[in-house]
PDB file of N, CA, C and O in Angstrom:
ATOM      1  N   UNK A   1     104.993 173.144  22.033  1.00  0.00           N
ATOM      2  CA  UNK A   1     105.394 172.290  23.130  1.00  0.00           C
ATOM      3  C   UNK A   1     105.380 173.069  24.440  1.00  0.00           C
ATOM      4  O   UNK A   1     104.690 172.396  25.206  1.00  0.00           O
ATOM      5  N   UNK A   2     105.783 174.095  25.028  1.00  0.00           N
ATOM      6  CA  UNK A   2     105.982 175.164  25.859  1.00  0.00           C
ATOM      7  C   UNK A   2     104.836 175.439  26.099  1.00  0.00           C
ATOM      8  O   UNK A   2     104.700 175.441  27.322  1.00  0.00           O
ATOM      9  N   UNK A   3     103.357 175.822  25.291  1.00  0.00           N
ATOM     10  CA  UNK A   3     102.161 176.336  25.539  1.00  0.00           C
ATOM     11  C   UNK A   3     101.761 174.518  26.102  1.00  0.00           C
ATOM     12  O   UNK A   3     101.554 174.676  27.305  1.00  0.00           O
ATOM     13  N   UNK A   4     101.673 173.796  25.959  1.00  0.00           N
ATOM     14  CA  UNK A   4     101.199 172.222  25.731  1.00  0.00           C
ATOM     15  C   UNK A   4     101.842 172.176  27.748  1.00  0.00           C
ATOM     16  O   UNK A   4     101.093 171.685  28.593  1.00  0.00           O
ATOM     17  N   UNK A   5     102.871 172.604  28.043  1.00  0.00           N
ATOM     18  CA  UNK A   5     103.414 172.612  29.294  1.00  0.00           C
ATOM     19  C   UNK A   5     102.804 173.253  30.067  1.00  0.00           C
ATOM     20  O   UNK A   5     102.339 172.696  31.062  1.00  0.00           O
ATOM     21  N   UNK A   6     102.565 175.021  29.786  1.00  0.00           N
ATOM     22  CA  UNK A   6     102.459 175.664  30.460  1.00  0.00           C
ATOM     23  C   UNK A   6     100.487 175.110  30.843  1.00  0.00           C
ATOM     24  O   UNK A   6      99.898 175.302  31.907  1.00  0.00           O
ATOM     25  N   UNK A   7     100.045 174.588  29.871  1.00  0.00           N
ATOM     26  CA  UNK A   7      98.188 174.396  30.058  1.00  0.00           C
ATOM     27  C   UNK A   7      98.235 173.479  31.183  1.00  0.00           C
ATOM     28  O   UNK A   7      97.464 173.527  32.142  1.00  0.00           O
ATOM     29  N   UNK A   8      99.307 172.526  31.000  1.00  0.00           N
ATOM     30  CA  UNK A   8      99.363 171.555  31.766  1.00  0.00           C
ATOM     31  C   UNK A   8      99.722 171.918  33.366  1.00  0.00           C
ATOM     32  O   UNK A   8      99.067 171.416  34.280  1.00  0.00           O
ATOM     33  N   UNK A   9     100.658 172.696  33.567  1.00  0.00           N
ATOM     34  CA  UNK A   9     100.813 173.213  34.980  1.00  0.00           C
ATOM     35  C   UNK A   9      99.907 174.057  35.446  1.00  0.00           C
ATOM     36  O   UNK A   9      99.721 174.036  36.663  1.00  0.00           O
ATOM     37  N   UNK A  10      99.083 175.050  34.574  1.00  0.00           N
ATOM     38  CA  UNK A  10      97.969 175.619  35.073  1.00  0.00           C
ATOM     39  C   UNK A  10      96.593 174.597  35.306  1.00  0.00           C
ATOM     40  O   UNK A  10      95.807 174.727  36.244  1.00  0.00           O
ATOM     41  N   UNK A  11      96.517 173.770  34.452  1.00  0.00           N
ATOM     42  CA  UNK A  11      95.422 172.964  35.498  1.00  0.00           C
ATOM     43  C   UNK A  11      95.526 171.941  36.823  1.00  0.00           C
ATOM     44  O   UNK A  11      94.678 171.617  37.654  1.00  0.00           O
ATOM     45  N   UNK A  12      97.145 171.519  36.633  1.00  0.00           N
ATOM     46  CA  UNK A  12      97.645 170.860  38.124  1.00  0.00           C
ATOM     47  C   UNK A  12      97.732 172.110  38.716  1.00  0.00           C
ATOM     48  O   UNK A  12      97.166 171.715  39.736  1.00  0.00           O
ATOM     49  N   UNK A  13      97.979 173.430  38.992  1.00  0.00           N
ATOM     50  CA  UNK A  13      97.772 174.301  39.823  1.00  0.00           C
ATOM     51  C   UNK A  13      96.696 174.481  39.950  1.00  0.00           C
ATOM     52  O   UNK A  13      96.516 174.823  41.119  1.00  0.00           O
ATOM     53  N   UNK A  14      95.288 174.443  39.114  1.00  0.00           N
ATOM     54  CA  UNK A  14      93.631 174.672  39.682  1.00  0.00           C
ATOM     55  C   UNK A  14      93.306 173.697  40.292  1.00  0.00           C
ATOM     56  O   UNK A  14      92.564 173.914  41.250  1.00  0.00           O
ATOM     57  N   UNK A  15      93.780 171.957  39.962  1.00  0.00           N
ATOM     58  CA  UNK A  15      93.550 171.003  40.535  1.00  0.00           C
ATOM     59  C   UNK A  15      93.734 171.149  42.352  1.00  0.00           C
ATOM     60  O   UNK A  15      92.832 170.875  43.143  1.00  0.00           O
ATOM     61  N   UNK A  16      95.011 171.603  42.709  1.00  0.00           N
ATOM     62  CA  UNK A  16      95.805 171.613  43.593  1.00  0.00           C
ATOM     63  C   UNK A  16      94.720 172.768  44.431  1.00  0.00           C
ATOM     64  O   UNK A  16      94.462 172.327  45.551  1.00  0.00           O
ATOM     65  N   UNK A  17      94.067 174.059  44.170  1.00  0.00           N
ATOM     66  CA  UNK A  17      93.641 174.738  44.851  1.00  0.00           C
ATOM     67  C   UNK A  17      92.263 174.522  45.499  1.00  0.00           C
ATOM     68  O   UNK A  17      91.852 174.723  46.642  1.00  0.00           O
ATOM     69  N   UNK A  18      91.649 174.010  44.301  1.00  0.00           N
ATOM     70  CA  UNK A  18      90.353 173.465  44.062  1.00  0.00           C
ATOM     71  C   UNK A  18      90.375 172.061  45.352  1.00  0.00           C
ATOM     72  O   UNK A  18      89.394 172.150  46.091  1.00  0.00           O
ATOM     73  N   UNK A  19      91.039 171.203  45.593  1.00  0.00           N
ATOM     74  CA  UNK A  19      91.584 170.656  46.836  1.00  0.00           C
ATOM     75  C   UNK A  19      91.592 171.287  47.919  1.00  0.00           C
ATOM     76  O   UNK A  19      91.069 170.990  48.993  1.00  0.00           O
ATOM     77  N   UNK A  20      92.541 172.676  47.459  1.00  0.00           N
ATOM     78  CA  UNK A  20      92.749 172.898  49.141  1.00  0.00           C
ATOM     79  C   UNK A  20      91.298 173.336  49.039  1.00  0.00           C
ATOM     80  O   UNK A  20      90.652 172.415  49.538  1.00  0.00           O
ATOM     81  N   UNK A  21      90.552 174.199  48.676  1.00  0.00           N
ATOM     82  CA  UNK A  21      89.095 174.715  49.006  1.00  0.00           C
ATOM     83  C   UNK A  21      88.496 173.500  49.447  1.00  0.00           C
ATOM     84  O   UNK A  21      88.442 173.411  50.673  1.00  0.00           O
ATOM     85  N   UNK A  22      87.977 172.431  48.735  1.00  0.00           N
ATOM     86  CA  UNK A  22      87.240 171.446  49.135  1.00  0.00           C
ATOM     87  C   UNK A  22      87.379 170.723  50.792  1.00  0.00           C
ATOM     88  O   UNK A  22      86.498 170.201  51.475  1.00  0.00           O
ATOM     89  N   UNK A  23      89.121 170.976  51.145  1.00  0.00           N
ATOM     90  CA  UNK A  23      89.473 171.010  52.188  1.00  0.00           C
ATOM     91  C   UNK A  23      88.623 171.910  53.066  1.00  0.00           C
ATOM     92  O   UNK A  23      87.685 171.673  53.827  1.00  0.00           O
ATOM     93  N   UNK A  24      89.355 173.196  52.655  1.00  0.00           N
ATOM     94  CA  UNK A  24      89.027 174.016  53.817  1.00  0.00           C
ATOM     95  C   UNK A  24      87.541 174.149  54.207  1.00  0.00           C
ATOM     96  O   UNK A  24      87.144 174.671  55.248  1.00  0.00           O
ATOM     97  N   UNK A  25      86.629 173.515  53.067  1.00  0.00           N
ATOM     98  CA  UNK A  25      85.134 173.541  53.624  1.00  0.00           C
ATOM     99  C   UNK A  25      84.664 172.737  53.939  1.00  0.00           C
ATOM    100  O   UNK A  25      83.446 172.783  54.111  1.00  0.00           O
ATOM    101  N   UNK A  26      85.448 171.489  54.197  1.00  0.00           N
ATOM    102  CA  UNK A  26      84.562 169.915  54.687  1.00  0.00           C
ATOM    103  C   UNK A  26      84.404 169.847  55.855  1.00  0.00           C
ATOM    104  O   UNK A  26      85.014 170.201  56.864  1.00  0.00           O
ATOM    105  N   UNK A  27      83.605 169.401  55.641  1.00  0.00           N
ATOM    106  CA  UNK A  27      83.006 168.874  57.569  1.00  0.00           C
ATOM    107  C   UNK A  27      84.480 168.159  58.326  1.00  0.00           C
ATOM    108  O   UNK A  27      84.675 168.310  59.532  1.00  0.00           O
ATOM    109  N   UNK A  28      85.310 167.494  57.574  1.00  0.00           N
ATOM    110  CA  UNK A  28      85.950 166.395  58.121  1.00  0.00           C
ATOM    111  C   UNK A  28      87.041 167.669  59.167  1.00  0.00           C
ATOM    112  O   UNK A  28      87.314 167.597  60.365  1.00  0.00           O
ATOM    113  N   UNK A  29      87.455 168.744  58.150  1.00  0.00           N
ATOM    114  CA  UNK A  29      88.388 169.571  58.759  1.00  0.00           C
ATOM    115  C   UNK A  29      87.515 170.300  60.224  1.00  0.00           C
ATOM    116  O   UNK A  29      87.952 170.507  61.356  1.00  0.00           O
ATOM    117  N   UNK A  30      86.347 170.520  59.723  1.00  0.00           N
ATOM    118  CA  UNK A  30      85.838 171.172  60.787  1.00  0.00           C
ATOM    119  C   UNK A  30      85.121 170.600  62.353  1.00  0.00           C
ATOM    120  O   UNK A  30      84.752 171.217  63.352  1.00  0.00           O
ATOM    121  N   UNK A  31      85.138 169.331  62.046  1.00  0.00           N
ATOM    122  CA  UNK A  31      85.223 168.541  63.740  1.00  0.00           C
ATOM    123  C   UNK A  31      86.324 167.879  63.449  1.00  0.00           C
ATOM    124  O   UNK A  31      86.293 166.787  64.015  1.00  0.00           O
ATOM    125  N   UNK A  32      87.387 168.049  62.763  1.00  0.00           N
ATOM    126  CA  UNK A  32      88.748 167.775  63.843  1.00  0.00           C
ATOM    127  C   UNK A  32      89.244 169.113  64.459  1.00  0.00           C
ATOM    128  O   UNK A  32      89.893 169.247  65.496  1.00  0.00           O
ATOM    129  N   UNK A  33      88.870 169.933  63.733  1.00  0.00           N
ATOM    130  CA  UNK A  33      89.520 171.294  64.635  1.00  0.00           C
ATOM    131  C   UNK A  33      88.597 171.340  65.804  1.00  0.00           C
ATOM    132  O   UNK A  33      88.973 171.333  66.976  1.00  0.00           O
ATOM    133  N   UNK A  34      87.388 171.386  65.407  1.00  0.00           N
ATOM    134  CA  UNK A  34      86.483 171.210  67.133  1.00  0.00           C
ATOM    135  C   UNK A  34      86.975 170.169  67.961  1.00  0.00           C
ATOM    136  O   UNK A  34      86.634 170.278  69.138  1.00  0.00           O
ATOM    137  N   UNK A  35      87.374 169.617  67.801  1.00  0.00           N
ATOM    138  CA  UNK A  35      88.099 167.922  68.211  1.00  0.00           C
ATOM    139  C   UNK A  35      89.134 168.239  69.187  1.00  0.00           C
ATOM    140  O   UNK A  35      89.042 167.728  70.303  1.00  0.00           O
ATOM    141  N   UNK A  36      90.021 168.946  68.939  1.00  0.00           N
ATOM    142  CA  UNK A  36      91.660 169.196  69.115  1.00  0.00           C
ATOM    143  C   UNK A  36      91.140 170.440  70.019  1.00  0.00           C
ATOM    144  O   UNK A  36      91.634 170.434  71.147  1.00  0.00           O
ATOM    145  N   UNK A  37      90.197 171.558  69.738  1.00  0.00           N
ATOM    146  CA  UNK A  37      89.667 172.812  70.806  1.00  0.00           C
ATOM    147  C   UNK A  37      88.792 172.244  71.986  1.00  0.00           C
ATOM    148  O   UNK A  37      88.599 172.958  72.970  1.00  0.00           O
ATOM    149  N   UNK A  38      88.402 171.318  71.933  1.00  0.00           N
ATOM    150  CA  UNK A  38      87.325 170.335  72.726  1.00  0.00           C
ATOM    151  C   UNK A  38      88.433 169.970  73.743  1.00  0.00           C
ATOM    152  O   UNK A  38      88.416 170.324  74.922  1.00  0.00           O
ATOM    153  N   UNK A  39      89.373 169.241  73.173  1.00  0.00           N
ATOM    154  CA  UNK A  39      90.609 168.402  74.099  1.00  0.00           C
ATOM    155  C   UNK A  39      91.536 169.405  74.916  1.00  0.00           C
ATOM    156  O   UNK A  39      91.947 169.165  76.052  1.00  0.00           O
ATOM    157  N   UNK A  40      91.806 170.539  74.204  1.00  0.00           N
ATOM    158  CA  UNK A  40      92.658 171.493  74.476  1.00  0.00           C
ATOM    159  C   UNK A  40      91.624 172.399  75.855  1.00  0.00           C
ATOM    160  O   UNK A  40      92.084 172.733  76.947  1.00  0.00           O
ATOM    161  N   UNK A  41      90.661 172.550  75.537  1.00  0.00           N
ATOM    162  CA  UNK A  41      90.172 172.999  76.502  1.00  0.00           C
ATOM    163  C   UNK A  41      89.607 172.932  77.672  1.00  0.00           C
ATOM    164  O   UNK A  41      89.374 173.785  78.529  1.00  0.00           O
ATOM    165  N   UNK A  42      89.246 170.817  77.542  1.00  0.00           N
ATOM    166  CA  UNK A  42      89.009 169.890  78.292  1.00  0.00           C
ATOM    167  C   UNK A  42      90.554 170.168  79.521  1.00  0.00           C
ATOM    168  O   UNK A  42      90.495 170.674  80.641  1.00  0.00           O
ATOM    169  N   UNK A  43      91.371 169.819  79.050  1.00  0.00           N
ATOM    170  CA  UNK A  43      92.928 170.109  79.968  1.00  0.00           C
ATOM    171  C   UNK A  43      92.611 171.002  80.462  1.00  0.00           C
ATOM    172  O   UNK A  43      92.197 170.799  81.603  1.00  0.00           O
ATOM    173  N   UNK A  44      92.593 172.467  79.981  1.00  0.00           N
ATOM    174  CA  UNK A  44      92.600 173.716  80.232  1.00  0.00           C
ATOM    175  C   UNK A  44      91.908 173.704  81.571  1.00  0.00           C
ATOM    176  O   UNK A  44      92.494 173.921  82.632  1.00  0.00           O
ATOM    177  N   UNK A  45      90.328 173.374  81.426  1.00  0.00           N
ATOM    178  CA  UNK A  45      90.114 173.483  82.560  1.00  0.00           C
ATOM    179  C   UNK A  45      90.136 172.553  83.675  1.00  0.00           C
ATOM    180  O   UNK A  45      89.862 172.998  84.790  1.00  0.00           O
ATOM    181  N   UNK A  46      90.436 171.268  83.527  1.00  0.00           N
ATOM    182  CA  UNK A  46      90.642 170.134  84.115  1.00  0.00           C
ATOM    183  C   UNK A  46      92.172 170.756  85.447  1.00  0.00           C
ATOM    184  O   UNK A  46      92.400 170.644  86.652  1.00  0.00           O
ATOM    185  N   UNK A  47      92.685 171.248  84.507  1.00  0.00           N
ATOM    186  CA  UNK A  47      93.474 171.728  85.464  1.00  0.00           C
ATOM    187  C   UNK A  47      93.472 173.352  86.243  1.00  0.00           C
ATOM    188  O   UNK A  47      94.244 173.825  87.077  1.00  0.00           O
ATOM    189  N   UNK A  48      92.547 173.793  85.728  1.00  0.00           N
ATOM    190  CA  UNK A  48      92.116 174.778  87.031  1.00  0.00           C
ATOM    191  C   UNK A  48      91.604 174.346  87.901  1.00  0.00           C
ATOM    192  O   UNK A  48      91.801 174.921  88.972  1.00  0.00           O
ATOM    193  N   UNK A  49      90.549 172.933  87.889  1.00  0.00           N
ATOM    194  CA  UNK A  49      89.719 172.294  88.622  1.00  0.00           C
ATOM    195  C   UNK A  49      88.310 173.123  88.747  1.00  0.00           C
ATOM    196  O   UNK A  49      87.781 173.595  89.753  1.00  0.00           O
ATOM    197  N   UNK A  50      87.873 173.137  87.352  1.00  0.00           N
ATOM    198  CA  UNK A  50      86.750 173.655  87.112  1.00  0.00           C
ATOM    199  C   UNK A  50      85.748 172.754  87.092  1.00  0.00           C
ATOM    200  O   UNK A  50      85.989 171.739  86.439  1.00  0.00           O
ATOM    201  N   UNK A  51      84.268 172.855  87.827  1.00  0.00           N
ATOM    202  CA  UNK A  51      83.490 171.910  87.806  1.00  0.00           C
ATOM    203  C   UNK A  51      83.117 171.636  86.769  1.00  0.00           C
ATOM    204  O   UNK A  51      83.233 172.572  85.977  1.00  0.00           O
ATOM    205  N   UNK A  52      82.370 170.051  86.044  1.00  0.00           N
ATOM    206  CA  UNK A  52      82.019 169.614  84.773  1.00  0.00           C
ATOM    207  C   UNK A  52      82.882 170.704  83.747  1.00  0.00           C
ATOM    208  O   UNK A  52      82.429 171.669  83.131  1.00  0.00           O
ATOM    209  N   UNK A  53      84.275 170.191  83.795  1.00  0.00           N
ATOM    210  CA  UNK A  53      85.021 170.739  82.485  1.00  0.00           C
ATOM    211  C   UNK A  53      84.542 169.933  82.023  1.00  0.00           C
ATOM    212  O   UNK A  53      83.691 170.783  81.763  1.00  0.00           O
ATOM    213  N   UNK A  54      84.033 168.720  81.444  1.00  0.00           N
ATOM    214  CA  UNK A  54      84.281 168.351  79.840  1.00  0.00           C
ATOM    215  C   UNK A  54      82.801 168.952  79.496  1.00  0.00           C
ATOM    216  O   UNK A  54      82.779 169.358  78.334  1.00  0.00           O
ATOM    217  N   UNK A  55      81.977 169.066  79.947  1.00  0.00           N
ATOM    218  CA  UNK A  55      80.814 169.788  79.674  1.00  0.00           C
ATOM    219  C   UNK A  55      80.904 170.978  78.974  1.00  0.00           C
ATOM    220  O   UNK A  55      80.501 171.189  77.830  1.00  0.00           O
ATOM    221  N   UNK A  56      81.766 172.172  80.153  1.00  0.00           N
ATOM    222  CA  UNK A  56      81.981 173.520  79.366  1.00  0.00           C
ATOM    223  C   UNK A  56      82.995 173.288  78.484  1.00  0.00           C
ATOM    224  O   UNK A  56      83.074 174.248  77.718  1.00  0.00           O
ATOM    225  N   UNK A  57      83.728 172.528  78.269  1.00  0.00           N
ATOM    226  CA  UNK A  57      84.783 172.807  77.613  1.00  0.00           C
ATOM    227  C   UNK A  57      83.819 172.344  75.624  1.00  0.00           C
ATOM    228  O   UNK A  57      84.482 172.211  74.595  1.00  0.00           O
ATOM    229  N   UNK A  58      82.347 172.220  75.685  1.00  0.00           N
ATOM    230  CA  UNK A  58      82.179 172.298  74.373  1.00  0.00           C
ATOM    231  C   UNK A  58      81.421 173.393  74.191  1.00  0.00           C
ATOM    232  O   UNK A  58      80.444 173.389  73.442  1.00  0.00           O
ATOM    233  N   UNK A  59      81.983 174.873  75.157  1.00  0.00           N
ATOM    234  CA  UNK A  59      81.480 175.771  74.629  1.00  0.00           C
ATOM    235  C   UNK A  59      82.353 176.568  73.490  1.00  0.00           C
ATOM    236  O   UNK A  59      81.837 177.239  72.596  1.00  0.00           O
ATOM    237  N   UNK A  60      84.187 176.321  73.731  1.00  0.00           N
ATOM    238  CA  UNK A  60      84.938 176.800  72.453  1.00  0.00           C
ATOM    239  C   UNK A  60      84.908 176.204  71.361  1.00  0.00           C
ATOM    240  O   UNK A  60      85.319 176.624  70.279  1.00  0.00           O
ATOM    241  N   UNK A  61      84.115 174.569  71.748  1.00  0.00           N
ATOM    242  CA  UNK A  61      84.495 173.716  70.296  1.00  0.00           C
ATOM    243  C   UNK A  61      82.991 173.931  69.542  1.00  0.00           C
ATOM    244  O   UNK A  61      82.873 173.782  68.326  1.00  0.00           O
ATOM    245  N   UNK A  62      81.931 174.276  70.362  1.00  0.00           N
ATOM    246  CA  UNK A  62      80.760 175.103  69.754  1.00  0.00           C
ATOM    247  C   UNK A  62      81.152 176.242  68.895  1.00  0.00           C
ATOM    248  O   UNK A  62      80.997 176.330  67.677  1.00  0.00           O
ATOM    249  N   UNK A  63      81.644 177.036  69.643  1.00  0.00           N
ATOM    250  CA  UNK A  63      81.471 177.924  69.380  1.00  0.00           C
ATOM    251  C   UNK A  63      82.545 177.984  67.664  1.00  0.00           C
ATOM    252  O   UNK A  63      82.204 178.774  66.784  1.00  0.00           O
ATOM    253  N   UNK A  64      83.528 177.235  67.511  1.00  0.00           N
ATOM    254  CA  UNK A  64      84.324 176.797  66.439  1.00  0.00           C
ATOM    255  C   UNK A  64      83.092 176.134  65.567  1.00  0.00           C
ATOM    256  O   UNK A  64      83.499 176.417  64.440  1.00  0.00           O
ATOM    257  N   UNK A  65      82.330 175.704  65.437  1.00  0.00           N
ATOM    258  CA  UNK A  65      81.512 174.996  64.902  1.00  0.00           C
ATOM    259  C   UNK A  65      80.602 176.174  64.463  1.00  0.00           C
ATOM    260  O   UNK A  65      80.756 176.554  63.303  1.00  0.00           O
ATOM    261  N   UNK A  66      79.651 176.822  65.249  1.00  0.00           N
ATOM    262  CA  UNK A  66      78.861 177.674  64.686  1.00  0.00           C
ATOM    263  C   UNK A  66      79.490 178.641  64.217  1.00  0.00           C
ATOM    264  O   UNK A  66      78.729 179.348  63.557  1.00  0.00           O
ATOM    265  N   UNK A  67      80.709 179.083  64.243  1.00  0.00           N
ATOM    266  CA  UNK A  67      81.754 180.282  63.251  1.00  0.00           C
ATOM    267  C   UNK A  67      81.484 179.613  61.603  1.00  0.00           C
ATOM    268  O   UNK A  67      81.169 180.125  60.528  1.00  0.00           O
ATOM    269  N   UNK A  68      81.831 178.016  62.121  1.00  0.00           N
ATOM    270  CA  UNK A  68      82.734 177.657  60.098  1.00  0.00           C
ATOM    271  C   UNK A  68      80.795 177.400  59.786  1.00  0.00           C
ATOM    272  O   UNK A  68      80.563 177.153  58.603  1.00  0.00           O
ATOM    273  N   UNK A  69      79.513 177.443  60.715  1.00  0.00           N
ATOM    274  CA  UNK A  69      78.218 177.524  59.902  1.00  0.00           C
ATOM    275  C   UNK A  69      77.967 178.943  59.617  1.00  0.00           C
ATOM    276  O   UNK A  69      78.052 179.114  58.401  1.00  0.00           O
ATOM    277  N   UNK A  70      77.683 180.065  60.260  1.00  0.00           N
ATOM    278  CA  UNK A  70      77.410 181.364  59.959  1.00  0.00           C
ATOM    279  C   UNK A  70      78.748 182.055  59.038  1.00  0.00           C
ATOM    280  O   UNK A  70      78.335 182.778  58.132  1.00  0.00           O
ATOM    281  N   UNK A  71      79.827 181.981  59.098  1.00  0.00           N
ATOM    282  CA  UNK A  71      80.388 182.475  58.018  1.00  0.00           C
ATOM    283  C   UNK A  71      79.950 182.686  56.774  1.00  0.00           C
ATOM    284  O   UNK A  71      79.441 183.765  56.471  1.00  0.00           O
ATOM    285  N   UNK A  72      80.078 181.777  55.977  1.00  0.00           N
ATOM    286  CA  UNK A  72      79.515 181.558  54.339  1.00  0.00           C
ATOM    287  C   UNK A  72      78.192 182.420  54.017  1.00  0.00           C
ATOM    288  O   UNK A  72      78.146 182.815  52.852  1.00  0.00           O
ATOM    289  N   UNK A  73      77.060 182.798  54.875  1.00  0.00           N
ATOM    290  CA  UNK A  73      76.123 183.329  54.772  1.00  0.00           C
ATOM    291  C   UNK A  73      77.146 185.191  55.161  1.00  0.00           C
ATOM    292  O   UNK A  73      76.826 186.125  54.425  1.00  0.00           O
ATOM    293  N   UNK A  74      77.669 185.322  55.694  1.00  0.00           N
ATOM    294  CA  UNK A  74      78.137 186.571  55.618  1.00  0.00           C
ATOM    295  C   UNK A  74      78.801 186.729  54.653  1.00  0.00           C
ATOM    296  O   UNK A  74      78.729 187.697  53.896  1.00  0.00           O
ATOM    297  N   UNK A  75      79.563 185.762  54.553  1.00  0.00           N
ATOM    298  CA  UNK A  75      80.583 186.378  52.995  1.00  0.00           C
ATOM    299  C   UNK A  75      80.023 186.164  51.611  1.00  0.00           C
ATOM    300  O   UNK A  75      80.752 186.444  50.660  1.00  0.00           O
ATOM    301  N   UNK A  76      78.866 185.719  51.404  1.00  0.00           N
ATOM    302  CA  UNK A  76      77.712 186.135  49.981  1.00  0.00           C
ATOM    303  C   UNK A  76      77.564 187.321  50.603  1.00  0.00           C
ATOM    304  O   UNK A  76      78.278 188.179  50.086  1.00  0.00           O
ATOM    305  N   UNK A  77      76.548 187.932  52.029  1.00  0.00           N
ATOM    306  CA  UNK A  77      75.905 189.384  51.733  1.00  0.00           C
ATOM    307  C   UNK A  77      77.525 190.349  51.769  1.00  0.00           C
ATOM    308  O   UNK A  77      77.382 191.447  51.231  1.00  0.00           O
ATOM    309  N   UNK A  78      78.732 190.133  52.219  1.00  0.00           N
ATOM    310  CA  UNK A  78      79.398 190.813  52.054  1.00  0.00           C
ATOM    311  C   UNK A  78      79.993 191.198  50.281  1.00  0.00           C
ATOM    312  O   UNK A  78      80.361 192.302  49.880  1.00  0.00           O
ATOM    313  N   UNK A  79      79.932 190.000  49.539  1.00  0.00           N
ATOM    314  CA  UNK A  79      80.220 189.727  48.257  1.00  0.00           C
ATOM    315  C   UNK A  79      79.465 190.576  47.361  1.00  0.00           C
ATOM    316  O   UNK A  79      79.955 191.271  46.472  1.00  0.00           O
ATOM    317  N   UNK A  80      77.891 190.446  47.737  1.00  0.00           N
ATOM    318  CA  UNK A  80      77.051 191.041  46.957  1.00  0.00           C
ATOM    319  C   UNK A  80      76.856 192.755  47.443  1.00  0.00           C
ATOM    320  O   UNK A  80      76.431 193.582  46.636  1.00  0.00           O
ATOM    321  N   UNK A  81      77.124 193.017  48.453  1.00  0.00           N
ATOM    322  CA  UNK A  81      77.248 194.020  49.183  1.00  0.00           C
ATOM    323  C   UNK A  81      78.349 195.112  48.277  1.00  0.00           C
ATOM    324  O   UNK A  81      78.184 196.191  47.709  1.00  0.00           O
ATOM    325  N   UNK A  82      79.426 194.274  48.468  1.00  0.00           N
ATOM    326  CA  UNK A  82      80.524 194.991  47.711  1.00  0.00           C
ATOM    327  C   UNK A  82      80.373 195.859  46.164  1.00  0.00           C
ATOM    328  O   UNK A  82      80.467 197.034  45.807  1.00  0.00           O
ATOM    329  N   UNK A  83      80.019 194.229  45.356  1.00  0.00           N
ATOM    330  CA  UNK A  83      79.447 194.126  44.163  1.00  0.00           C
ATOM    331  C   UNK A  83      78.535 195.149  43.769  1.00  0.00           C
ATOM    332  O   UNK A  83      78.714 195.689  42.678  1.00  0.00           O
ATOM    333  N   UNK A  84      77.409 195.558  44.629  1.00  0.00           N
ATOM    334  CA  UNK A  84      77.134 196.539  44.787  1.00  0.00           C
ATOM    335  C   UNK A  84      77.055 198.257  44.799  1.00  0.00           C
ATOM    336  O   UNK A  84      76.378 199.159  44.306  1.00  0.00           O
ATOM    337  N   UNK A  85      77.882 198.122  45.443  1.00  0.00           N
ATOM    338  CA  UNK A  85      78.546 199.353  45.781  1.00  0.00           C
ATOM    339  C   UNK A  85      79.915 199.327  44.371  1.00  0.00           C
ATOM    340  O   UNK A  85      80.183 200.428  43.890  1.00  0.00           O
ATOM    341  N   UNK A  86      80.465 198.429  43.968  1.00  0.00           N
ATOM    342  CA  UNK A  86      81.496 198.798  42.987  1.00  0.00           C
ATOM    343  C   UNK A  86      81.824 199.886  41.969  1.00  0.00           C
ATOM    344  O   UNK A  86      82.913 200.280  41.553  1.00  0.00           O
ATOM    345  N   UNK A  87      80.518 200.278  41.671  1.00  0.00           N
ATOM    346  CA  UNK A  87      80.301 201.400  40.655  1.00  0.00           C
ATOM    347  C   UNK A  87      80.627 202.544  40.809  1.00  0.00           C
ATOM    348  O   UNK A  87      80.995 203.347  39.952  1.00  0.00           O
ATOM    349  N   UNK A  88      80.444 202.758  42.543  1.00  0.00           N
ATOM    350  CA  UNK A  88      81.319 204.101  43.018  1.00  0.00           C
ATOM    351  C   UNK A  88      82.999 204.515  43.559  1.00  0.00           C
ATOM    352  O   UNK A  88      83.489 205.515  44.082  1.00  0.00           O
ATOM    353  N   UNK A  89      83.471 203.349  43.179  1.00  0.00           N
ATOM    354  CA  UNK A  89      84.961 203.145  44.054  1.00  0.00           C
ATOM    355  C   UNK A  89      84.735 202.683  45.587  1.00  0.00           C
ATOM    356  O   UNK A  89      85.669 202.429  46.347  1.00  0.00           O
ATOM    357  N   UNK A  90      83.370 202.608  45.936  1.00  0.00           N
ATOM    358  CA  UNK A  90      83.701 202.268  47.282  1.00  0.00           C
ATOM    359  C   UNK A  90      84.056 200.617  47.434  1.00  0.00           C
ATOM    360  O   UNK A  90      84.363 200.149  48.530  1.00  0.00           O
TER     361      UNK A  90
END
């Protein structure tokens, strides 16, 4: 009964992570955060009285955007990189 429990909370805990990942890599999370840096920065400069702020202001929510695309391609060559090198302690 106890093992029958414990299987059971370890796959609602993989369920639960396996979520947040699917989260943290969806598009949906990643233009609302450009969304909210877009707006935030729209103000920002709106009130310095910077010419065509809403224009520049999609250079931080770009630039949030091309981070969450080029990431994933660094962290395989960093992965395999490592993997790599493992054999020596480094």
């Amino acid at each position: 009964m106890d093992l029958e429990r414990s299987i059971a909370e370890i796959q609602e805990r993989n369920a639960r992570v396996e979520a947040d990942k699917a989260w943290e890599m969806s598009w949906t999370r990643t233009l609302l955060i450009a969304a909210m840096i877009y707006v935030t920065a729209s103000i920002f400069l709106w009130n310095m009285y910077a010419p065509a702020y809403l224009f520049q202001a999609l250079i931080p929510a770009g630039g949030w955007i091309f981070s969450t695309l080029s990431l994933p391609w660094f962290k395989k060559w960093w992965i395999a990189r490592r993997s790599a090198h493992s054999w020596n302690g480094k």
